[in-house]
N, C-alpha and C positions, 0 to 999 in steps of 0.2 A: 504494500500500500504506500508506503513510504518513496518507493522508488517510482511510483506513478505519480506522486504529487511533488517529486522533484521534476520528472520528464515536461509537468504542466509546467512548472513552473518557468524552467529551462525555454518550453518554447514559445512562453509568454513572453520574454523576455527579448526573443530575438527580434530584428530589424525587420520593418512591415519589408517587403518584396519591392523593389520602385515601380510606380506606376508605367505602364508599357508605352513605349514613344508612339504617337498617333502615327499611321502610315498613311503620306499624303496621298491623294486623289490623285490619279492618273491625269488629270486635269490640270492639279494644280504642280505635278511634276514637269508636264510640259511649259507651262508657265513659268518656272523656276527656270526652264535654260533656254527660253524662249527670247532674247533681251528685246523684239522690238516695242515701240510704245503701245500701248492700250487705247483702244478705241470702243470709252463704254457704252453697249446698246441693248436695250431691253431685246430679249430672244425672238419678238417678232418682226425687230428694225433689224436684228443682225440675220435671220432668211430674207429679207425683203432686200439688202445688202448683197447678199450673198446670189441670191437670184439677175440683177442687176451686173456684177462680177460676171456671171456667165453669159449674160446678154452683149455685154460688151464681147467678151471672145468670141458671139458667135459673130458679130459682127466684122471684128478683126479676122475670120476665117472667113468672111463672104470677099472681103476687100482684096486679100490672096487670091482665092478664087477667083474672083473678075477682074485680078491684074495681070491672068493669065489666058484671058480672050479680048484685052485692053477693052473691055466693058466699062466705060467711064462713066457712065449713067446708075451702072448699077453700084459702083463706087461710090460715087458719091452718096446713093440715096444709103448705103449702109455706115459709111461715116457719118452724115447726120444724126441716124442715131446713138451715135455715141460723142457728138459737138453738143459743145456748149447753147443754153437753152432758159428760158425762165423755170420753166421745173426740174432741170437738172442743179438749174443750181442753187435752187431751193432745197433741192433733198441732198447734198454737197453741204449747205448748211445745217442743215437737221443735224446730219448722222453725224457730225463732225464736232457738234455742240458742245463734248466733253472732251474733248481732245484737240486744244491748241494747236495750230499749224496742219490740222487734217483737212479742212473745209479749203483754205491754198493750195493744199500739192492736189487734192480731186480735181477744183475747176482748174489748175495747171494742164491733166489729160486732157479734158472736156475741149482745151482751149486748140490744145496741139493737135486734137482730132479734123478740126476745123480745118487745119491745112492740108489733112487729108481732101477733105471737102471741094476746099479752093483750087487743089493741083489737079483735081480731077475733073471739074470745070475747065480747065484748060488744055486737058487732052494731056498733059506730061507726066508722062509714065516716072520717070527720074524723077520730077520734083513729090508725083504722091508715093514712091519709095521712100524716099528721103524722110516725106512728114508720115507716112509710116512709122520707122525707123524712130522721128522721134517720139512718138504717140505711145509705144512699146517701150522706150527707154521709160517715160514716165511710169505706165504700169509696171514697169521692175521696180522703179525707186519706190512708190509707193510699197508697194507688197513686202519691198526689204525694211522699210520704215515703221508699218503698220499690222496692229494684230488685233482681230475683236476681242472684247472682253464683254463675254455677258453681265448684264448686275439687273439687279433688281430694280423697281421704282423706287424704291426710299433713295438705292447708288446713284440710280438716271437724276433725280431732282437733285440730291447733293453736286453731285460731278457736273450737272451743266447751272447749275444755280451762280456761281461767278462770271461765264462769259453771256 
């Protein structure tokens, strides 16, 4: 008996166990090595985003396409959809709301698209390369700059409550 109420006692005494390290969110492990900025948007502005992302591609894949039957008409009419606009660059301001310097570098493509636009008005294969070319340079910069970050509405009003 004696030696059971030493063993309790014994292992009353020892150190609680440490509490186990939380194991981050597969989520938040990409975000730990992810460095570019955050661009916060409630989850139905970042699919609405993200759908708009692929519209532009398909656009930039129509422009390939009909610079290979010098289709200049149909060039331009798929650059415009991806030129600068009054609802493009309202929704350029929107989504950008919380993240300084996002709403410049978007209407920066929207703008470079336009020269797509304009070269192809003028029949020059070379100059809608070119603004091609740069139209593209910007969606890199962008994409290497920028990364969504969902948040919540309490996040959305914080984060865009200053600008």
């Amino acid at each position: 008996m004696r030696w059971l109420l030493l063993m309790v006692l014994m292992l009353g005494c020892q150190k609680p166990a440490p509490a186990p390290t939380p194991t981050p969110s597969a989520s938040d492990a990409l975000d730990a090595i992810d460095s570019r900025k955050p661009v916060p948007l409630l989850p139905m502005m970042a699919n609405h985003q993200k759908q708009n992302m692929r519209e532009h591609l398909a656009a930039v894949q129509e422009i390939v396409s009909a610079l290979g039957s010098d289709d200049f008409a149909r060039i331009e009419a798929a650059a415009q959809r991806i030129g600068s606009s009054p609802q493009m660059g309202q929704m350029c301001n929107h989504m950008g709301k919380g993240a300084p310097g996002f709403t410049e570098q978007a209407l920066g493509f929207h703008s470079t698209a336009d020269g797509i636009a304009a070269a192809a008005k003028e029949k020059d294969k070379t100059k809608v390369l070119a603004a091609l070319d740069a139209t593209l340079k910007t969606c890199t910069a962008c994409h290497e700059t920028w990364k969504q970050k969902l948040v919540t509405d309490a996040e959305w009003q914080q984060a865009t409550a200053a600008h």
